[in-house]
C-alpha positions, 0 to 999 in steps of 0.5 A: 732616500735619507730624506725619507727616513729622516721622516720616519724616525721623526714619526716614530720619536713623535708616535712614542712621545705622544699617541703611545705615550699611555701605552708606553708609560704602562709596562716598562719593558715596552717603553725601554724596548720602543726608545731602544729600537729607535735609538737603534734605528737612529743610529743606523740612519746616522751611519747611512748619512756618514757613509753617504758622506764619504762616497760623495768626498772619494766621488769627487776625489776621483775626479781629479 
């Protein structure tokens, strides 16, 4: 799962710097507001990372 939204914010970071770059540079409200919510997405795909993280340390924890 964390594989498949790696690939995504990948796809939205290339998406923003490349095809929608015309697009984006147009208004500054769109640009701020697409790297916002990436960023934001980002974030939140860190968070699952280090969550993930941590279920797999107390996993083997309680194996011992």
């Amino acid at each position: 799962m964390l594989l498949r939204l790696v690939v995504i914010l990948a796809l939205l970071t290339v998406i923003g710097a490349w095809p929608l770059a015309g697009w984006l540079t147009g208004s500054l409200w769109l640009f701020v507001l697409w790297w916002a919510l990436t960023t934001l997405y980002g974030i939140m795909v860190i968070l699952l990372a280090f969550y993930d993280m941590l279920a797999v340390v107390r996993e083997e924890r309680d194996k011992l």
